[in-house]
C-alpha positions in Angstrom: 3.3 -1.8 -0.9 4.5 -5.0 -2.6 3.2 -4.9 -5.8 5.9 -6.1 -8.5 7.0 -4.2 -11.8 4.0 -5.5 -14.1 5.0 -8.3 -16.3 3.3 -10.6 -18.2 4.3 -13.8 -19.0 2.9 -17.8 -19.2 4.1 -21.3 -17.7 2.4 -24.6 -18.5 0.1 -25.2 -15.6 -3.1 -27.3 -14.9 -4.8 -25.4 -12.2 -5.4 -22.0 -13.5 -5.3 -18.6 -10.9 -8.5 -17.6 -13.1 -10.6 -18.6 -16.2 -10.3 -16.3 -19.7 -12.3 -13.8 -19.5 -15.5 -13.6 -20.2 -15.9 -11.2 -23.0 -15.4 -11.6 -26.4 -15.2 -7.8 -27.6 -11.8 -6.1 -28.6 -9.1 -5.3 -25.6 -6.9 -2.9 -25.8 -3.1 -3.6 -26.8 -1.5 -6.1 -24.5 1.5 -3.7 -22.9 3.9 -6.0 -20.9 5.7 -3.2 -18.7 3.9 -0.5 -17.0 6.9 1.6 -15.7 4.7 4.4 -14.9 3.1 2.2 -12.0 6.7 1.4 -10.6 7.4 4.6 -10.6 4.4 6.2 -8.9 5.0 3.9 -6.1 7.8 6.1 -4.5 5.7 9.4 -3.9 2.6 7.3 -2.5 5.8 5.5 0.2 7.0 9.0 0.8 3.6 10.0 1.7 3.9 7.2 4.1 7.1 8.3 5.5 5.9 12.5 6.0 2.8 11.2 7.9 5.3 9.3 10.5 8.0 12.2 10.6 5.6 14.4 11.7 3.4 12.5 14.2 4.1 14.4 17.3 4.5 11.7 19.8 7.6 11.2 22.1 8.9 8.5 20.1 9.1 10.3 16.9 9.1 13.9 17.6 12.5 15.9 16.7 11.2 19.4 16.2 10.7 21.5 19.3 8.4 24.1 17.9 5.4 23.0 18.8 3.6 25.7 16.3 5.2 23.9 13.3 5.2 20.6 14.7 1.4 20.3 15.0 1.2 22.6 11.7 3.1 20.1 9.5 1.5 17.3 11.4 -1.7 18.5 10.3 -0.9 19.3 7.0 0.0 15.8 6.7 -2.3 13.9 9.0 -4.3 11.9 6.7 -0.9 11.0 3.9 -0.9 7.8 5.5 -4.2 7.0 4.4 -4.1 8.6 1.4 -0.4 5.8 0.9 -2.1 2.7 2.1 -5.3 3.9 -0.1 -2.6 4.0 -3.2 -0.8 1.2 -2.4 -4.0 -1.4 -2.4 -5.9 -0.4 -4.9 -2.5 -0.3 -7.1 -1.7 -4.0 -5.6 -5.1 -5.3 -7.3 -4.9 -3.5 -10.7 -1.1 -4.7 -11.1 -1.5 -8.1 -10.2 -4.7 -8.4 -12.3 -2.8 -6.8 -15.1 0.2 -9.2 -14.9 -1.9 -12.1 -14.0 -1.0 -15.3 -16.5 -4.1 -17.3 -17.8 -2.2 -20.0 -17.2 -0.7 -20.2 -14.0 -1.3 -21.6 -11.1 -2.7 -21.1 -7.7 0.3 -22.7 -5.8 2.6 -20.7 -8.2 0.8 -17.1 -7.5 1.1 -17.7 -3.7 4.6 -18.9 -4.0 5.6 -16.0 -5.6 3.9 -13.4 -3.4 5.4 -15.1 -0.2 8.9 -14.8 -1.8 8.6 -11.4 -2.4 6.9 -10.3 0.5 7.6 -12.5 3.7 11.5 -12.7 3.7 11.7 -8.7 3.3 8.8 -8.6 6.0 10.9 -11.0 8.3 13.9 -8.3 7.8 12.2 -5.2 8.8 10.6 -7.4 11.9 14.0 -8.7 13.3 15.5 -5.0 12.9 12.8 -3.3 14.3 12.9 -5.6 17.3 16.6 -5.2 17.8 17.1 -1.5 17.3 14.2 -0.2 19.6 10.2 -2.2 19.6 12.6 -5.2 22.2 12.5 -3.1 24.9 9.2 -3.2 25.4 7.4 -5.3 23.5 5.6 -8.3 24.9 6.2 -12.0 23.7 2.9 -12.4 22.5 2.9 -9.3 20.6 6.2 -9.6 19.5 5.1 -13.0 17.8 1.4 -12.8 16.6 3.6 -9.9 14.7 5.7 -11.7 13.0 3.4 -13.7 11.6 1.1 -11.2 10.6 -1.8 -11.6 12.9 -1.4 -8.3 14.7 -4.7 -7.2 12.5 -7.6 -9.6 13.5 -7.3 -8.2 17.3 -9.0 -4.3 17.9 -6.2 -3.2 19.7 -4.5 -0.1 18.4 -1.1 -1.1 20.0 -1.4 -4.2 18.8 -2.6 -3.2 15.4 0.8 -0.9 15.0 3.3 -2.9 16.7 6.9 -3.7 16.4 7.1 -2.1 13.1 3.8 0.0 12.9 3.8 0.4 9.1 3.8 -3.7 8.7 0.0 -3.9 9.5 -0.7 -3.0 5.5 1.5 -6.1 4.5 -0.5 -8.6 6.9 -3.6 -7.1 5.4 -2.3 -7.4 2.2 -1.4 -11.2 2.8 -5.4 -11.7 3.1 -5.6 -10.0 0.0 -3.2 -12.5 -1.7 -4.6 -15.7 -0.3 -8.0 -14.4 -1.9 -6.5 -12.8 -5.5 -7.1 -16.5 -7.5 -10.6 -16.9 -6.1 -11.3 -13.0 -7.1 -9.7 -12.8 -10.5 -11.8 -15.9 -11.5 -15.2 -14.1 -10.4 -14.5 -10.7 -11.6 -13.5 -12.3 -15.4 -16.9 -13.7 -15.4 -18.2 -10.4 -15.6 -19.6 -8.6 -18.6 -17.4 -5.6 -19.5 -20.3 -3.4 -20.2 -21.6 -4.4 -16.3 -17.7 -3.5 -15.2 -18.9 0.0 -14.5 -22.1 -1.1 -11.7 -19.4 -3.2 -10.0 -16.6 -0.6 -9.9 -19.4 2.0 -8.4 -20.6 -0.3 -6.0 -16.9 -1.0 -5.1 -16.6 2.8 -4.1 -19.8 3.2 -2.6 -18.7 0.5 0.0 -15.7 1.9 0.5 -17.3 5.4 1.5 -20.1 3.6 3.6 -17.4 2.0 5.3 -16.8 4.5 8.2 -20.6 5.2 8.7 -21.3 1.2 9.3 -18.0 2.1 11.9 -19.7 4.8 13.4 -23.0 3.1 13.8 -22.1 -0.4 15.3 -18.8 0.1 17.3 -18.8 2.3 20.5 -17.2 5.5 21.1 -14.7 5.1 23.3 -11.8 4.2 24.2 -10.4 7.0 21.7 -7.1 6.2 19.3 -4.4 8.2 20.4 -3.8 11.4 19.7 -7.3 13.0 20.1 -8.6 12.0 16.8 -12.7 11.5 16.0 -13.0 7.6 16.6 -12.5 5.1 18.8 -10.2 2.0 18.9 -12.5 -0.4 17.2 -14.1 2.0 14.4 -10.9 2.4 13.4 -9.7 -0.9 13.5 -12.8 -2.1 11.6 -12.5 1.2 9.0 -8.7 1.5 8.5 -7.1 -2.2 9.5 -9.6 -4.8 9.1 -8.5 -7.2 6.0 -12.0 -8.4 5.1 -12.7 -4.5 4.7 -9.9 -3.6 2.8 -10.0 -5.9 0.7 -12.6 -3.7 -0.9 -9.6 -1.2 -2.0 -7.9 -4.3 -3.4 -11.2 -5.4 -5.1 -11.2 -2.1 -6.6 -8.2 -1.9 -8.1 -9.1 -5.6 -9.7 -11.9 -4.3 -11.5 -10.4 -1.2 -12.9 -7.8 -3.4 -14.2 -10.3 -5.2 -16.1 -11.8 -2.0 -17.2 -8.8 -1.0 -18.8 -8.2 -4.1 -20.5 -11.1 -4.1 -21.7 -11.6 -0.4 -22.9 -13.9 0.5 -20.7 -12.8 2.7 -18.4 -13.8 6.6 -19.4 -9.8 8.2 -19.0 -9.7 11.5 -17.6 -5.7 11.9 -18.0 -3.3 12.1 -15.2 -3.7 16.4 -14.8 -7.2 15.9 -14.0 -6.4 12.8 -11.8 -4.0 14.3 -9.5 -6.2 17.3 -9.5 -9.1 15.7 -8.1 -6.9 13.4 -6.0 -5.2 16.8 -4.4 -8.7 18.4 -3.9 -10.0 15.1 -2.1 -6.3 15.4 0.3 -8.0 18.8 1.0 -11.6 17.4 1.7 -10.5 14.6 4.0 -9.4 17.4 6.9 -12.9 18.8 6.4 -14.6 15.6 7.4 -15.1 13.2 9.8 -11.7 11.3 10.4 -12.9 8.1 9.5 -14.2 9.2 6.0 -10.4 11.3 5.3 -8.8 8.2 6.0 -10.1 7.1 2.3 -13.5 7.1 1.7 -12.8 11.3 0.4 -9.6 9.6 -1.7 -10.9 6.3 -2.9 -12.2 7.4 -6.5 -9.3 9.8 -7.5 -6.9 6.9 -6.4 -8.4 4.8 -8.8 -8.9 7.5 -11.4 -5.0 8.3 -11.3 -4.0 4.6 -11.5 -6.0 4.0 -14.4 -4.8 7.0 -16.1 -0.9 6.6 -15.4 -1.6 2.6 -16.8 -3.2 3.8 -20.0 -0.7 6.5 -20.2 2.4 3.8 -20.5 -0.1 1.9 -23.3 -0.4 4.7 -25.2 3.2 5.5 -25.0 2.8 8.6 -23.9 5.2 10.4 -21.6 5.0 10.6 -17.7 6.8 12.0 -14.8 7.2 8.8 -13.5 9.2 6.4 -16.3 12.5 7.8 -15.6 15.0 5.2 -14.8 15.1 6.9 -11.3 11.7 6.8 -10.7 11.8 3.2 -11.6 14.2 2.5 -9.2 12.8 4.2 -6.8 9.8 1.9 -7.4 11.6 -1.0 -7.2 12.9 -0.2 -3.6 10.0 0.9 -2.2 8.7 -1.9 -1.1 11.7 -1.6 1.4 11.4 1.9 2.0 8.1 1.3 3.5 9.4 -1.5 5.6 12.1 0.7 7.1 11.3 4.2 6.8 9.7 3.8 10.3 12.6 2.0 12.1 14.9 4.7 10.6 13.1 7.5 12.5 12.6 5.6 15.2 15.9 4.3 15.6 17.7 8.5 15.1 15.1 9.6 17.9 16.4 6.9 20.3 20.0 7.8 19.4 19.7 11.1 20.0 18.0 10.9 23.6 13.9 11.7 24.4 14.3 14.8 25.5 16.8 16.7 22.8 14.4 18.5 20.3 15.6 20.8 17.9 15.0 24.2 15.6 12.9 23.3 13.0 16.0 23.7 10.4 18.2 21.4 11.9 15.1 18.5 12.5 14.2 18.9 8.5 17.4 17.9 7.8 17.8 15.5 10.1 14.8 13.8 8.7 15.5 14.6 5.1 18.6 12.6 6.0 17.1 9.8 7.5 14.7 9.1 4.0 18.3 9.4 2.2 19.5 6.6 4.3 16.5 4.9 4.1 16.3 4.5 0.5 20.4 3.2 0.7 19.1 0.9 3.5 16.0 -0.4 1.1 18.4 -0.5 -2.1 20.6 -2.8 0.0 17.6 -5.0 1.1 16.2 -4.9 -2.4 20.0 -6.3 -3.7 20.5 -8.8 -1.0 17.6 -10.2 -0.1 14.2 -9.4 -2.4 15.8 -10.2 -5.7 18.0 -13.1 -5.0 14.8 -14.9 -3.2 12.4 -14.0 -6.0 15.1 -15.2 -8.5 15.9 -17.7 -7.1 12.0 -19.2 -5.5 9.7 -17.5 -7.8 9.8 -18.9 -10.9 7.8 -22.2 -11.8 9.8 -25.3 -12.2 7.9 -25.9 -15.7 9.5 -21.9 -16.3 13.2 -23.0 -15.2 13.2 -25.9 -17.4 12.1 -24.2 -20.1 
């Protein structure tokens, strides 16, 4: 979610984030900008946003067909996942990739709480005012704002205020850790890259089975689906867990750098990753969530990063896909409020033909993205401007 443009840069620092790394064969071609990465952060947002406008709960719900409602919430049941999936693994490779051998620990977590907190604080304080107030408890309201609605296995509580903000208080955990990972994972050999990066994705897909065997069956998330509130809360919320995703995309980083990491282009990438989408309705729910998705993730990050050091074209560099990139941070922070927000402003009961509720949500991303451009302007850039840079970098 909050993964920056990749840069590369240095500031004079005692206390490194990480040591060199450890090998001392050839690397490939130091890139500074990946804009391919930027870019392919809009679609996995989007993703995001099509899972929520088509969860049919009173809250959400627009369209009164009930056929298409449950067909279109089916098709895009587990894009949700498949966005978080994206969005974590891409979180480790970028930061790896744009990590400076010599900054510092203070300065990394600086930064990251500039970036991420204020904008986090933002979509809290809206999503509070426009419609989670009226009935969200005190205790909720503030274990959410400061990110601690993930350590509790409570579904509601998990997905409160602004349910999409539960990634970005997992994520946090992933920051706090980054220095201490970086520094382990240089210390391996590149040719032993490949063992840890399997053993990465083997825990990830064992993840739902250890769910499965050690947390009981009941009571059930909402919506009917195969797993109860704790399995899922350990599977899909838990940081400690997650962080595997993030761990992952940490080691293909280094795997790239490093030349070892067997490309298979973006085609065949987004193949595979579009099979897998169709695999994770075909098996337990626990296992769609990511386990299915894990390895094509990582295959198409990889490939869309090597793509932007070869030069070669992509989809995904336009300055508008850039853009889009650059505000989707925000977009994810809103998107939900948005359609939240037009569903209480048009009354609980009104639904409508399945024309009319298309557009209406189609319209909704479209202010969205204005919404998250203006939030990317006025608060995200100024702040990171202004708090993220090193004083040894200002001076110099």
């Amino acid at each position: 979610m909050a993964t920056d443009q990749v840069l590369t840069g240095s500031a004079p620092a005692r206390e490194r984030v990480g040591p060199p790394a450890a090998a001392t064969e050839p690397q490939r071609p130091r890139v500074s900008r990946l804009p391919s990465l930027t870019g392919l952060r809009f679609p996995a947002a989007l993703a995001v946003f099509a899972h929520h406008a088509f969860i049919p709960i009173p809250p959400l719900r627009l369209l009164g067909d009930d056929a298409t409602e449950y067909r279109l919430a089916d098709w895009f049941g587990q894009a949700g996942g498949l966005g978080v999936a994206f969005f974590f693994v891409l979180s480790g490779f970028v930061l790896t990739w744009s990590a400076r051998d010599r900054d510092t620990t203070t300065s990394f977590w600086r930064r990251r709480f500039v970036k991420i907190y204020p904008v986090y604080v933002v979509g809290w304080a809206l999503a509070m005012w426009l419609f989670a107030g009226s009935y969200t408890s005190t205790r909720v309201a503030v274990g959410n704002l400061f990110m601690l609605q993930v350590w509790v296995p409570e579904y509601m509580t998990n997905f409160s205020v602004d349910a999409p903000s539960w990634s970005l208080a997992t994520e946090a955990i992933f920051y706090l850790c980054f220095p201490l990972l970086l520094s382990a994972f240089r210390r391996i050999q590149p040719r032993h890259l490949k063992y840890w990066i399997t053993g990465a994705i083997a825990a990830v897909v064992a993840t739902p089975a250890v769910a499965y065997a050690l947390f009981p069956d009941s009571p059930r998330v909402p919506g009917g689906q195969e797993s109860s509130t704790s399995q899922y809360w350990f599977s899909y919320v838990l940081p400690p867990v997650r962080m595997l995703d993030f761990a992952l995309g940490i080691l293909v980083a280094l795997a790239v750098k490093h030349g070892r990491w067997r490309n298979i282009g973006m085609i065949w990438s987004s193949l595979l990753l579009v099979g897998a989408y169709w695999l994770s309705f075909h098996v337990p729910y626990l296992y769609g969530q990511r386990a299915v998705m894990i390895l094509p993730i990582a295959l198409l990050i990889a490939a869309t990063a090597i793509a932007d050091i070869e030069g070669r074209f992509t989809l995904f560099r336009s300055r508008a896909m850039i853009w889009l990139g650059e505000i989707s941070f925000a977009f994810y922070l809103l998107h939900y409020t948005a359609i939240s927000t037009l569903r209480k402003l048009l009354g609980a009961q009104e639904m409508y033909s399945t024309g009319v509720g298309l557009a209406m949500l189609a319209g909704t991303a479209v202010v969205t993205v204005l919404a998250s451009w203006v939030l990317y302007v006025t608060v995200e850039t100024p702040l990171v401007r202004r708090f993220g840079r090193s004083r040894d970098a200002k001076s110099g």
